[in-house]
C-alpha positions in Angstrom: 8.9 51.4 3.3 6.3 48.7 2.6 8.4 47.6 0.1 11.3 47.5 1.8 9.9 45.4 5.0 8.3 42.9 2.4 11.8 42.4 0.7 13.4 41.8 4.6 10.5 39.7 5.1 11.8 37.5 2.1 15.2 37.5 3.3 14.4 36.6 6.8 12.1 34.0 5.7 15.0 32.7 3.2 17.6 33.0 6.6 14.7 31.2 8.8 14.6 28.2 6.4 18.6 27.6 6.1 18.8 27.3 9.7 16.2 25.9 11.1 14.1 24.1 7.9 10.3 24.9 6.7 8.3 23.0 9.5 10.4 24.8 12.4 10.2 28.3 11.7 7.4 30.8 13.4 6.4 33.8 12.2 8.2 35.4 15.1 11.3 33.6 14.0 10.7 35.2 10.6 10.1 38.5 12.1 13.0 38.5 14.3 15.3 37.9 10.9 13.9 40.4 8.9 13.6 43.3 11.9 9.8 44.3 11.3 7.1 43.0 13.4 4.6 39.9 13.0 1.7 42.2 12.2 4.0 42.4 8.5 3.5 38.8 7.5 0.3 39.3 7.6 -0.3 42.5 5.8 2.2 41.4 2.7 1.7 37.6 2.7 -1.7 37.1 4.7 -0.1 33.6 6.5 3.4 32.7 7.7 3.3 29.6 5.1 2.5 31.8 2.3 5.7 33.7 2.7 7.9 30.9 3.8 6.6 29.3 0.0 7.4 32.3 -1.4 10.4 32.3 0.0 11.3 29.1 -0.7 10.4 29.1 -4.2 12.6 31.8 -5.0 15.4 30.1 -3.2 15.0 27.2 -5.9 14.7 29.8 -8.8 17.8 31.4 -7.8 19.4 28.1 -7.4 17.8 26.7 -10.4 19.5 30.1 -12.1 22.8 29.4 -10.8 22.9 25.9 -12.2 21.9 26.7 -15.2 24.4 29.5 -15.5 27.0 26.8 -14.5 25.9 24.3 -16.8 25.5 26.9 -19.7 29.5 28.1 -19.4 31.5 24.8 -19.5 33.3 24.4 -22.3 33.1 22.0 -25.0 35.1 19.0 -24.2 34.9 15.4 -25.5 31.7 13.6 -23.3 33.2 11.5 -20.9 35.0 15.0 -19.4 31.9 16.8 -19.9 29.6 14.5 -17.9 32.2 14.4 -15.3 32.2 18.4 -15.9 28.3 18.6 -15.6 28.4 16.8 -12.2 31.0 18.7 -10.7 28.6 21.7 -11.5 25.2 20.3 -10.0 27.0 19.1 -6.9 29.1 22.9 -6.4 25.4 24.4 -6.9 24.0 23.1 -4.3 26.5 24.9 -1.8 24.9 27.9 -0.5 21.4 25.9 -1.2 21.5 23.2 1.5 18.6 24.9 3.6 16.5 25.3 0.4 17.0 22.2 -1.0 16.2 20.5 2.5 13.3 22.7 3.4 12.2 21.6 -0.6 11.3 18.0 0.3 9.3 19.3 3.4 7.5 21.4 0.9 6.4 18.3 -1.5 4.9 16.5 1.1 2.4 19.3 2.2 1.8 19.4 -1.7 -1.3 16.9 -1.8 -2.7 19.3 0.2 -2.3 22.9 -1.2 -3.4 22.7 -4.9 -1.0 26.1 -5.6 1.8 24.2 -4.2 1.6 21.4 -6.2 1.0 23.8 -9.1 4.3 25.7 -8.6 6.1 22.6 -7.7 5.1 20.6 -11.2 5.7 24.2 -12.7 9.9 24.1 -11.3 10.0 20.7 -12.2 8.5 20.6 -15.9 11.3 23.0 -16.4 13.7 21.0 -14.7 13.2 18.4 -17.0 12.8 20.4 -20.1 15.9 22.6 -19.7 18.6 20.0 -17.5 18.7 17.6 -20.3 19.1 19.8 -23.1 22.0 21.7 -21.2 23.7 18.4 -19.9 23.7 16.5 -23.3 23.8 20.6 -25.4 21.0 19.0 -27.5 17.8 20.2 -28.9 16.2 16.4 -29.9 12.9 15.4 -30.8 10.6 16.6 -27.7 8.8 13.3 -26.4 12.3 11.8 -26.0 13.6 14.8 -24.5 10.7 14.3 -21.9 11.6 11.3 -21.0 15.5 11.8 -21.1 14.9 14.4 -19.0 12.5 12.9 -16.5 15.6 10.3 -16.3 17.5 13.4 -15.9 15.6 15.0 -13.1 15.6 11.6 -10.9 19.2 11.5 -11.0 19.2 15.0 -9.7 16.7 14.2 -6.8 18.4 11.6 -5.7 22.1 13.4 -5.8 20.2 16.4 -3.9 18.9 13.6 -1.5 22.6 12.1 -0.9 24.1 15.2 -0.7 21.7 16.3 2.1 22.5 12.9 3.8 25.6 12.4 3.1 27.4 14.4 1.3 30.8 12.4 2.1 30.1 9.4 0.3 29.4 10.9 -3.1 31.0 9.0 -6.0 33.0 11.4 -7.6 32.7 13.2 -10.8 35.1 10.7 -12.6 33.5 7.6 -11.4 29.5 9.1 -12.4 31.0 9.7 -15.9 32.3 6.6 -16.0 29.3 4.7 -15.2 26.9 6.6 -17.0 29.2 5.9 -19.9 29.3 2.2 -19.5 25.5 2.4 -19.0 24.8 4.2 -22.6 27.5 1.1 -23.8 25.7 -1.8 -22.5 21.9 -0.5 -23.4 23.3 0.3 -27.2 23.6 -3.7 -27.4 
């Protein structure tokens, strides 16, 4: 049974956070989703923040697992249809994420002042940046310039998360990012 009211602590926690966003869920708001009372948070997660982080960082794993299932299954097509390919899969990944992805950036800013937060935050995105690239360009290159290709990488990603959050109409779309980014790798070749 403990088990069980942990696991519909998660799930509440993961409910509370696509609704109503990190900083405006309670613990009774928690409670209330997952059907067990308060007294719970405390005796599985000893704070209401610890489990909302918990939560939330398994909302990014799962999302981060989606997208790299996505990314791992397209086919092998000539590049300018795979970029356009690889954005159409980051941007349908996000669906079913927003609350996670949104309650994400509420989570960074509290990170200058919870060391394990900042811990499991550089954690998610070393391996953002170690595994996007890699999967976007299916390339296993020398690993300093991989770093840095996928720091690139990662930005790009933030900031389409960001837009997407803001405004997801106005995104260019998959054609017109492949395009570009093409047209970029042309003109810094020179």
């Amino acid at each position: 049974m403990r088990e069980d009211n942990r696991n519909a602590l998660l799930r509440g926690a993961r409910t509370c956070l696509d609704e109503r966003g990190y900083a405006r869920t309670r613990a009774r708001d928690v409670a209330s989703a997952a059907g067990v009372s308060t007294a719970a948070i405390g005796y599985h997660f000893g704070t209401t923040d610890a489990l909302l982080i918990e939560a939330l960082l398994n909302g990014l794993e799962k999302w981060s697992a989606v997208l790299d299932q996505s990314l791992t299954a397209l086919p092998k097509t000539d590049l300018p249809e795979h970029l356009a390919n690889v954005y159409r899969c980051v941007v349908q990944s996000f669906e079913g994420y927003r609350g996670v992805l949104a309650a994400s950036f509420e989570l960074m800013a509290q990170a200058d002042d919870n060391e394990r937060i900042r811990q499991e935050l550089r954690r998610a995105v070393e391996h953002a940046r170690s595994s996007l690239l890699g999967q976007i360009l299916r390339s296993d290159s020398d690993p300093d310039q991989m770093h840095v290709f996928g720091t690139a990488g990662y930005a790009m990603l933030s900031g389409l998360i960001v837009q997407w959050l803001v405004d997801p109409d106005s995104l260019p779309t998959p054609e017109m990012v492949s395009s570009q980014l093409l047209q970029w790798n042309t003109q810094v070749g020179r």
